[in-house]
SENU-223364 format. One record per residue (C-alpha): residue in three letters; y, z, x. Coordinates in Angstrom, 1 decimal. Example, Ala and Ser with C-alpha at 12.3 -4.5 7.8 and 13.67 -1.06 7.14 Angstrom:
2
@fitor ALA&c2 -4.5&c3 7.8&c1 12.3 .
@fitor SER&c2 -1.1&c3 7.1&c1 13.7 .
% end
This chain:
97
@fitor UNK&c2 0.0&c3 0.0&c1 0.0 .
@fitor UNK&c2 3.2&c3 -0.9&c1 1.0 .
@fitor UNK&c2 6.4&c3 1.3&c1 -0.3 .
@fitor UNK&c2 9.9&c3 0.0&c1 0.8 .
@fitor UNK&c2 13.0&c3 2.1&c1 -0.1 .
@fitor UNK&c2 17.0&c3 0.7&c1 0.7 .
@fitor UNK&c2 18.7&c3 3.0&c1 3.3 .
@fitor UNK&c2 22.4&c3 3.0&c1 3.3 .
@fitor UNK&c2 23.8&c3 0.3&c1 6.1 .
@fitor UNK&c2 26.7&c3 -1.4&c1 6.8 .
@fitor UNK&c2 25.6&c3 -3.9&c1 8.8 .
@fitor UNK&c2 23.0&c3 -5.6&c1 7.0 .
@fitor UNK&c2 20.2&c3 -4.4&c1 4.8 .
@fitor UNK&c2 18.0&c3 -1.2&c1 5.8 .
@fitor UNK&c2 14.7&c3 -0.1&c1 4.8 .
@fitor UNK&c2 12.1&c3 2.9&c1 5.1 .
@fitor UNK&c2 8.8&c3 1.1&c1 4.5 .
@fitor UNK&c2 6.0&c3 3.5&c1 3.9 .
@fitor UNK&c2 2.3&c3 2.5&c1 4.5 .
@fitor UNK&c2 -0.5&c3 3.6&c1 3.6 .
@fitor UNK&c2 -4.3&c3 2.4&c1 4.3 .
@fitor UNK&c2 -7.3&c3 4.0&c1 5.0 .
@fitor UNK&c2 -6.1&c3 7.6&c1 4.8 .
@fitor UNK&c2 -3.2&c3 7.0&c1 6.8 .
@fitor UNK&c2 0.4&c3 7.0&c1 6.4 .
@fitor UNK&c2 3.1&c3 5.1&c1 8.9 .
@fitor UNK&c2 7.0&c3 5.1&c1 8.4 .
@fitor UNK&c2 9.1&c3 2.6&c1 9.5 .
@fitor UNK&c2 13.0&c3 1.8&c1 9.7 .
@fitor UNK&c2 13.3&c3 -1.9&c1 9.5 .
@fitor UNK&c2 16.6&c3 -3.3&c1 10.2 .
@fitor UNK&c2 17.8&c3 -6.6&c1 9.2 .
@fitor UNK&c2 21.1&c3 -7.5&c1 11.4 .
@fitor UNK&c2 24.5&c3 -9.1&c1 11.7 .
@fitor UNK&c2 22.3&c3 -12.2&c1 13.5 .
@fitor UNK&c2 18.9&c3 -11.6&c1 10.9 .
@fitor UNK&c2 20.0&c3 -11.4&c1 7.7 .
@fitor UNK&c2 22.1&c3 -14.5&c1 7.5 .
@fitor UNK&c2 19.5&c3 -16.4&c1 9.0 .
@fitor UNK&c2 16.4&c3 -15.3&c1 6.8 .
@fitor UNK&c2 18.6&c3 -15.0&c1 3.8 .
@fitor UNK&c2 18.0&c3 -18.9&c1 2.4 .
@fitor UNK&c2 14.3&c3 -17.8&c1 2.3 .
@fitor UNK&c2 14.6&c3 -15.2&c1 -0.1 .
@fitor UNK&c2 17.6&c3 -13.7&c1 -2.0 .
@fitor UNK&c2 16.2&c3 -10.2&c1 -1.8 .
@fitor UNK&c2 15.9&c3 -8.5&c1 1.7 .
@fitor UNK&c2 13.0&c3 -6.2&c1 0.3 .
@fitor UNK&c2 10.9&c3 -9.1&c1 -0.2 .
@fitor UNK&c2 11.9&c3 -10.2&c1 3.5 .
@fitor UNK&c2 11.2&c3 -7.1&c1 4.8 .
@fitor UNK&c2 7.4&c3 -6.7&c1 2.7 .
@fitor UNK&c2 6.2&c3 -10.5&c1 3.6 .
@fitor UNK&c2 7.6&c3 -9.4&c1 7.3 .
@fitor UNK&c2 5.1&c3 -6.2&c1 7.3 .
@fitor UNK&c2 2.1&c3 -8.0&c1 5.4 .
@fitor UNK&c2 2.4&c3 -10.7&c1 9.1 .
@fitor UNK&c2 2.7&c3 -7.9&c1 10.8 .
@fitor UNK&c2 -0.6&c3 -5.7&c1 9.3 .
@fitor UNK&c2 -2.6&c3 -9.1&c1 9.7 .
@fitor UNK&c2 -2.3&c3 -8.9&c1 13.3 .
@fitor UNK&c2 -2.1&c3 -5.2&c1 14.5 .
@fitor UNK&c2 -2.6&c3 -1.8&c1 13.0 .
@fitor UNK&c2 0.1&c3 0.5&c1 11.1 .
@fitor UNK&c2 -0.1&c3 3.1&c1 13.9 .
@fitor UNK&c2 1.2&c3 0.3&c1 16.3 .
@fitor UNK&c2 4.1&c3 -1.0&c1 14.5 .
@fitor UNK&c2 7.3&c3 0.1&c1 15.9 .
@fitor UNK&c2 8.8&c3 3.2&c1 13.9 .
@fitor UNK&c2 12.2&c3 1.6&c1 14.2 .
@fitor UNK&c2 12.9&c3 -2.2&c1 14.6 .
@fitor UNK&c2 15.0&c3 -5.2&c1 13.6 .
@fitor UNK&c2 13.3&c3 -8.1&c1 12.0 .
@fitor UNK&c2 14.3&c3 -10.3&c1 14.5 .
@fitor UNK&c2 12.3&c3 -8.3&c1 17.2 .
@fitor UNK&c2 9.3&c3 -8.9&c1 15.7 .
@fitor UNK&c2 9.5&c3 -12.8&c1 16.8 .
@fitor UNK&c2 9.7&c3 -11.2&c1 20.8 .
@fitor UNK&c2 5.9&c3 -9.8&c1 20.0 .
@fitor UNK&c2 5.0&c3 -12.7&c1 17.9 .
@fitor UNK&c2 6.6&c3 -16.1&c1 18.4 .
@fitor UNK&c2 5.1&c3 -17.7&c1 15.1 .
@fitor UNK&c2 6.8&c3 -15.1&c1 13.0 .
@fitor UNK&c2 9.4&c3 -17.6&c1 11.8 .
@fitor UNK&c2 7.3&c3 -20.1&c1 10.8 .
@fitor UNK&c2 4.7&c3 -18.0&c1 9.1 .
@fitor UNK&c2 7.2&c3 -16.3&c1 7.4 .
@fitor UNK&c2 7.9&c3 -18.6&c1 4.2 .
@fitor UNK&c2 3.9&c3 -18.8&c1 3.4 .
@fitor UNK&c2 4.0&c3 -14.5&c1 3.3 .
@fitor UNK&c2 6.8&c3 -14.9&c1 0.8 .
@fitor UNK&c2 5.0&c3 -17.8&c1 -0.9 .
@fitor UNK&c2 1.7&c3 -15.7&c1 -1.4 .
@fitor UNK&c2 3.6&c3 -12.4&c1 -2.1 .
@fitor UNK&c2 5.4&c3 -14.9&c1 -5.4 .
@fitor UNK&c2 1.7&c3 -14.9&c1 -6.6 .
@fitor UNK&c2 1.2&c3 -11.1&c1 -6.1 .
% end
């Protein structure tokens, strides 16, 4: 299960996403910045959605435990250089959810 709640931010949209699988719980601040949220914007209107499809990639590739407990969305293509391009298909198959 994935549980994402809005911080407050003032320089782009903020999140606590909560997950929880097999017994365990993870909490993460996911950031989406000045030079993230314009960018990803014209592939969803809602950041939440962003930030969801973004953890679903990121759970398909590597456990809770080792996500980082604070990041901005645009790190994630340092780790993983397909993130970009992946990206539209998680929100595509999270529309059908």
């Amino acid at each position: 299960m994935i549980e994402i709640n809005s911080l407050p931010a003032q320089d782009g949209p903020r999140f606590l996403v909560t997950i929880q699988e097999a017994g365990d719980r993870t909490q993460h601040e996911v950031h989406l910045g000045p030079a993230t949220w314009p960018r990803l914007q014209s592939l969803h209107p809602d950041p939440a959605q962003i930030v969801r499809a973004a953890i679903r990639f990121l759970l398909d590739r590597e456990p809770a435990g080792a996500i980082l407990p604070r990041f901005d969305l645009q790190e994630i293509s340092r780790y993983f250089p397909e993130f970009e391009r992946e990206l539209p298909g998680y929100l595509s198959s999270a529309a059908g959810r």
